[in-house]
N, C-alpha and C positions, 0 to 999 in steps of 0.2 A: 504494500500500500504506500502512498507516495505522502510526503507529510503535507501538513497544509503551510499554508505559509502566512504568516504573520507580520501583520502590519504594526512599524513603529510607530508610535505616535510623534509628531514633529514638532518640537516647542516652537512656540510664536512667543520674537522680539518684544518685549514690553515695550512700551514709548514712556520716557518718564518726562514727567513737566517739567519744564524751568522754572523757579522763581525769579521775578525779577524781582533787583535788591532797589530800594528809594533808600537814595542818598539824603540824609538829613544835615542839616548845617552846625555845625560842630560850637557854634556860641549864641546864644540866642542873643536879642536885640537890646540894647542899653536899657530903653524903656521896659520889657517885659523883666529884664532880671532885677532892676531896681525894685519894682512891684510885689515879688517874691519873695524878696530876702528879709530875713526876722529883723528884727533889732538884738543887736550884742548887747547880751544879761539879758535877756525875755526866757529862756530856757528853763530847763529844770534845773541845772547845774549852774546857771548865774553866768553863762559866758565861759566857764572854766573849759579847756578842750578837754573832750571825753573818747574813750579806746573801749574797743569790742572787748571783751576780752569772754572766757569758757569758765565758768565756775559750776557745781554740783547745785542741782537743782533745788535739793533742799537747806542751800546756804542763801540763795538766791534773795529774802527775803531783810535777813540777818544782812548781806553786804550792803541791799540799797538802803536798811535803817542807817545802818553806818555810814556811807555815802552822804547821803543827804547830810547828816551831823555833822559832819565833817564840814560841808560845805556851808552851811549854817553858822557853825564858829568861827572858821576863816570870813565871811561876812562880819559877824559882828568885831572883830580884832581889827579887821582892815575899817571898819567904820568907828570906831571907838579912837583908833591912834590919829583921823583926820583933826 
């Protein structure tokens, strides 16, 4: 008996889409960034610069009471010796 014969199946090419990229302007306009930006000391921290940093979840709490205190004291020290 003669075998039969079997057909491969032929994968078809995807077409993949392009994105185009939109190029955005790398500094926004005098006027719009003026309008956005806070005032230095409006913050939580009074203007002081502040860093990300990793601590354990359940200190989390305990570091911001501390935080804040801290930044509290150095407030009234620096307004005290004016």
């Amino acid at each position: 008996m003669p075998k039969k014969s079997v057909k491969k199946s032929v994968k078809k090419t995807v077409k993949k889409s392009v994105k185009k990229s939109v190029k955005k302007s790398p500094q926004k306009s005098a006027v719009a960034q003026s309008s956005t930006e806070r005032q230095s000391g409006s913050g939580k921290y009074g203007g002081y610069k502040t860093k990300v940093i990793r601590v354990p979840v359940f200190l989390e709490r305990e570091i911001r009471e501390f935080a804040i205190q801290k930044v509290r004291s150095a407030k009234n020290t620096t307004e005290s010796n004016k």
